[in-house]
N, C-alpha and C positions, 0 to 999 in steps of 0.2 A: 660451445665447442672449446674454447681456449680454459674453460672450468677445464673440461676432460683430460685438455691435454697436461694442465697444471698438475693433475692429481694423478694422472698417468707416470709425471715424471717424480714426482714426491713417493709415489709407492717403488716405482724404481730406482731411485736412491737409497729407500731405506733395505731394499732388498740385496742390495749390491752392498750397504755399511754390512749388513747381519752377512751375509759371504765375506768381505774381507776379517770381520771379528773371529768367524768360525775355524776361516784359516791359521788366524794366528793364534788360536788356542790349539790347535793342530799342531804346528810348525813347533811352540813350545814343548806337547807334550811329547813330541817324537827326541826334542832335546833332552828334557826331563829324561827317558827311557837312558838315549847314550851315555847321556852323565852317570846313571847309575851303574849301568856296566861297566864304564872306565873304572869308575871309583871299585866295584867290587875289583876288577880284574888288576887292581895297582895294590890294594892293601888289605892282607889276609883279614880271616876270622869277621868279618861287616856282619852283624846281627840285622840293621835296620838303618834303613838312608830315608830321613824325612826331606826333602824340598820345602823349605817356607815360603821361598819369594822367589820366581822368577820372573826375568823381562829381558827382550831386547834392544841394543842399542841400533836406532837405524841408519847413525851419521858410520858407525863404523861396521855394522853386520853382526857382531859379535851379541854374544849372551853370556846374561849376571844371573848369580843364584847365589842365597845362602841356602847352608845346605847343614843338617843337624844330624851327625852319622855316629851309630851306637854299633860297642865292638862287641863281643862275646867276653 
């Protein structure tokens, strides 16, 4: 019985890490989207906006990205 419950709670931990990963690839790429609209809507003629690297900082809330932006 305590096998069940051990393995009970190990499948639900891993099922609960893979929902909080999913979120925060979510949560990035809804940022990834904004960034791009600002960027176009701040600086004419944007042929192409690569995103290389983003992440969040979680002491302050805020998000980094380098960002590789080709004009016309």
């Amino acid at each position: 019985m305590l096998l069940l419950v051990s393995l009970l709670s190990i499948i639900r931990g891993s099922w609960w890490l893979d929902q909080q990963a999913n979120k925060k690839k979510q949560d990035l790429l809804v940022v990834d989207k904004q960034s791009v609209k600002v960027l176009k809507q701040t600086f004419a003629d944007i042929a192409e906006v690569k995103i290389n690297e983003a992440s969040r900082n979680n002491a302050t809330g805020s998000y980094g990205m380098y960002v590789t932006m080709t004009n016309y």
